[in-house]
C-alpha positions as CSV (number, residue, x, y, z in Angstrom):
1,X,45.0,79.8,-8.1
2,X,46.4,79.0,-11.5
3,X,45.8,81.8,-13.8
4,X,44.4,79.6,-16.6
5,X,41.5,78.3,-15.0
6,X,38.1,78.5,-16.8
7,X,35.8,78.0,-13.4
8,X,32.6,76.0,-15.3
9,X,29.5,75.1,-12.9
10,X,28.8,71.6,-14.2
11,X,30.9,69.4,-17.0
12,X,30.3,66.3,-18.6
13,X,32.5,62.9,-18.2
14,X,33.5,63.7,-21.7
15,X,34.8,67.1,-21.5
16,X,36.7,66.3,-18.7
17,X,38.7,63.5,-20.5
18,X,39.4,66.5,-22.6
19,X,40.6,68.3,-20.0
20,X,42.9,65.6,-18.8
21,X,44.0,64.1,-22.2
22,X,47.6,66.8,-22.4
23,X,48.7,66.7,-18.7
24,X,47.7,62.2,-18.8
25,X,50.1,62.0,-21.8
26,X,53.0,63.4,-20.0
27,X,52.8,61.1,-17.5
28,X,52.6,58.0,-19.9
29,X,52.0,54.4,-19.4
30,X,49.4,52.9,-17.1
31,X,49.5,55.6,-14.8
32,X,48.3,57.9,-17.7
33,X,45.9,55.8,-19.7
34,X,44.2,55.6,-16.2
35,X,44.1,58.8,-15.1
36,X,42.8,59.8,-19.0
37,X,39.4,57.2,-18.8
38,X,39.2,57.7,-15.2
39,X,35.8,60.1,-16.2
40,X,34.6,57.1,-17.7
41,X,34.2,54.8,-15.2
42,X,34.3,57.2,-11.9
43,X,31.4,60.1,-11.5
44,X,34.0,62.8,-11.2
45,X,31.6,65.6,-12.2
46,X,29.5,65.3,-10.0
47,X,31.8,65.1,-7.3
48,X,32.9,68.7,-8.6
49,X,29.7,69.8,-8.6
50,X,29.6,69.4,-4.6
51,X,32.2,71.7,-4.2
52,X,31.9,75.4,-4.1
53,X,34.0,77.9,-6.3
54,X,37.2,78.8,-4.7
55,X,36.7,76.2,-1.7
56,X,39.9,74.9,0.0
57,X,39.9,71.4,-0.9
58,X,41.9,68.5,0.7
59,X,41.7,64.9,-1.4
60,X,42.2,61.8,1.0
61,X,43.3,59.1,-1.4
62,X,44.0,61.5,-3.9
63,X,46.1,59.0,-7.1
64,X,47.5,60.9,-9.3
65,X,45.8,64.0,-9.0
66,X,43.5,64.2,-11.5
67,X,40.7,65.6,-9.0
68,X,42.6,67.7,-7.8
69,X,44.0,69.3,-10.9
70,X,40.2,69.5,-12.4
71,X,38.8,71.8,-9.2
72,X,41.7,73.5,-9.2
73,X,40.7,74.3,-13.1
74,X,37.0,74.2,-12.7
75,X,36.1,75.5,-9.7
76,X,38.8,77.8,-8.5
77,X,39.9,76.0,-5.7
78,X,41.6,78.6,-3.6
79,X,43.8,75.6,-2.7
80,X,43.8,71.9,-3.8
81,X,45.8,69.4,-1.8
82,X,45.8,65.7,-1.6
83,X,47.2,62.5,0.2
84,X,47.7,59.0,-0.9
85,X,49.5,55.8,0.6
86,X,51.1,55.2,-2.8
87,X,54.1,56.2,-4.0
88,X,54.3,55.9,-7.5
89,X,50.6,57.9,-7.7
90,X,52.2,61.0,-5.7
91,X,54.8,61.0,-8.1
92,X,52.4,60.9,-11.2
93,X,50.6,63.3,-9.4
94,X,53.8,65.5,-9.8
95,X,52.5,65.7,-13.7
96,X,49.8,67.8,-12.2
97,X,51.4,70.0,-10.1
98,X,53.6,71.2,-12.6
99,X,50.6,72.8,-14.4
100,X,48.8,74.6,-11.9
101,X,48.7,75.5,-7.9
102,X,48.3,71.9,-6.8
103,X,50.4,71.0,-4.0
104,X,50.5,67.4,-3.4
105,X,51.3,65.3,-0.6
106,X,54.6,63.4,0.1
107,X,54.6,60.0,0.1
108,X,53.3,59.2,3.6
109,X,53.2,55.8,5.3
110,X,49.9,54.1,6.3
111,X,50.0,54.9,9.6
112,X,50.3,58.5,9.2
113,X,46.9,60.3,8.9
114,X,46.7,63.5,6.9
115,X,45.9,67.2,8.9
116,X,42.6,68.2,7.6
117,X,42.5,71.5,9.6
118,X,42.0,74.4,7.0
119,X,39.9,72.9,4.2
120,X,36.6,74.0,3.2
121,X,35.9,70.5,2.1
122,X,37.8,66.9,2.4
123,X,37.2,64.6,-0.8
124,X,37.3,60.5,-0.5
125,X,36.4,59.1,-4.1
126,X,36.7,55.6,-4.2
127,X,39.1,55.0,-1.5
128,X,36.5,53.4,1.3
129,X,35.8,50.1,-0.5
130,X,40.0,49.6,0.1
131,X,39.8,50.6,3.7
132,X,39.4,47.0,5.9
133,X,35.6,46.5,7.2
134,X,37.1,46.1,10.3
135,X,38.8,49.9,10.0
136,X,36.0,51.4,7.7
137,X,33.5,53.1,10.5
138,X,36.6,54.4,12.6
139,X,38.3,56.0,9.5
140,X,34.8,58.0,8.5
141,X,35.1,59.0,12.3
142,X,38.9,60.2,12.2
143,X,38.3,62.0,9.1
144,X,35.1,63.8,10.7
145,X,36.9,64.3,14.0
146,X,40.0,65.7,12.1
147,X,37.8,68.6,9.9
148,X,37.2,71.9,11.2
149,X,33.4,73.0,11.8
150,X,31.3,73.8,9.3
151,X,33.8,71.7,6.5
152,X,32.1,69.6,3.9
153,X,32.8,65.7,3.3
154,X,32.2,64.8,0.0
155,X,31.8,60.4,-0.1
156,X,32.1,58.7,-3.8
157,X,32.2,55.3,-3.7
158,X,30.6,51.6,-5.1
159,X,27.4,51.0,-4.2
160,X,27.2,47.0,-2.7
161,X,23.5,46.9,-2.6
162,X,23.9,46.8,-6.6
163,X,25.5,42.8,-6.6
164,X,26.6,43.2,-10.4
165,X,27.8,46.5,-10.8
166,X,29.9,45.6,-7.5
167,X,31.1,42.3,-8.6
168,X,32.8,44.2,-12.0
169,X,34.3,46.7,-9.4
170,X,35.8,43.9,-7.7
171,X,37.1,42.1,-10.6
172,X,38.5,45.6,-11.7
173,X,40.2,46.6,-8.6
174,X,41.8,42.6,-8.8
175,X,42.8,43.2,-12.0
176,X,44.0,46.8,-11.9
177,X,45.1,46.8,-8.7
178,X,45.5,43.4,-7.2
179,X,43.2,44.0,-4.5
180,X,40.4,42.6,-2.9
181,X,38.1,45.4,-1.8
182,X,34.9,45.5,0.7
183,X,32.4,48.0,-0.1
184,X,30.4,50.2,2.0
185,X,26.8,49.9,2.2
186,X,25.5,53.6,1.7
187,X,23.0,53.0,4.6
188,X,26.1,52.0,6.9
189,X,27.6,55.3,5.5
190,X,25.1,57.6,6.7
191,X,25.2,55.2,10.4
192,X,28.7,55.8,10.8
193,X,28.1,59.6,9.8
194,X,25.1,59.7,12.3
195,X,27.4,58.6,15.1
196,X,29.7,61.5,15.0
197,X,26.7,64.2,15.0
198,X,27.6,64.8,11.5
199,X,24.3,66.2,9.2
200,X,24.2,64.0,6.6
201,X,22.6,65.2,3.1
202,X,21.0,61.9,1.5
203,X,22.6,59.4,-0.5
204,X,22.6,60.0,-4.7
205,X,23.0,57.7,-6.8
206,X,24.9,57.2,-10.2
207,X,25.3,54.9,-13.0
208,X,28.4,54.8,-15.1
209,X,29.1,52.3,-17.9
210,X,28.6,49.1,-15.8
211,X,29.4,50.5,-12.2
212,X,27.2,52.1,-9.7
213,X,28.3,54.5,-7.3
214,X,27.1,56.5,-4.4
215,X,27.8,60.1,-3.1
216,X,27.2,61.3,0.3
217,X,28.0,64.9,1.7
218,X,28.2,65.5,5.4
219,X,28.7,68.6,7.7
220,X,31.1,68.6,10.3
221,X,28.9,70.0,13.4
């Protein structure tokens, strides 16, 4: 664990742009001015606040760190790892790594699916709305199947029964990103988490700016 961590039960959106405004400068352009607001416009404290001090913590869809880097600063993460399917975050997330025990991922191709085996909890923060409605219930399934008993999955993403809050996501991740994305309904979230026997906690919900998000936690059995 990186010796300068200040473990901190609950933050504000605010103070964590703080704590991401020196390592987001070193990595500069887009990358950096994305990963700085990020707080702004995705719940990232209270995704935090779902995971337990000194958990072992694996990020599917990880970017360029940032979530990583802040449980690895604010909740002791015993060990913070990630995985994403772009190359350019994993190298941004490099900006990270540098500055505490993170350990990302090499760049791995889409067809490659991450070993979730020794993690305490598995992170997916807005990655499911980019996942193919076709794909999207047999991804929740792999990622359940692939967790050891008793692990935590921690769900963050847009919440499609709020029509305008979910129309600016999609007009952000076309603009940003240059994709069209499908998102999840949280009911058909806690369906797909049913059908693997996994205990579902219910569904909180969470207004930021002019998005609307969703977290579920479930319980490998």
């Amino acid at each position: 664990m990186n010796s300068n961590a200040t473990p901190r039960s609950s933050m504000t959106p605010t103070e964590l742009l703080q704590e991401l405004r020196e390592p987001s400068s070193e990595m500069g352009g887009l990358s950096g001015l994305k990963t700085r607001l990020r707080p702004l416009v995705c719940p990232l404290h209270v995704v935090l606040e779902q995971i337990p001090m000194g958990a072992r913590l694996f990020d599917i869809g990880c970017g360029s760190g940032s979530l990583l880097y802040l449980a690895v600063r604010l909740r002791a993460a015993k060990s913070a790892h990630g995985y994403d399917v772009s190359q350019g975050a994993i190298k941004a997330a490099g900006t990270f790594a540098r500055r505490s025990d993170l350990v990302c991922a090499k760049f791995l191709p889409v067809s490659d699916f991450p070993n979730l085996s020794g993690y305490d909890v598995v992170t997916l923060v807005d990655v499911l709305h980019h996942i193919p409605p076709e794909r999207q219930t047999g991804f929740l399934a792999q990622i359940v199947h692939a967790m050891d008993t008793g692990a935590k999955l921690v769900i963050l993403d847009i919440n499609a029964d709020r029509v305008v809050p979910a129309m600016c996501n999609q007009i952000h991740d076309l603009v940003l990103n240059r994709d069209w994305v499908h998102p999840m309904r949280s009911r058909d979230v806690v369906a797909a988490l049913d059908a693997v026997r996994a205990r579902v906690d219910s569904p909180i919900l969470i207004n930021t700016l002019w998005y609307s998000h969703y977290l579920i936690s479930a319980y490998k059995p």
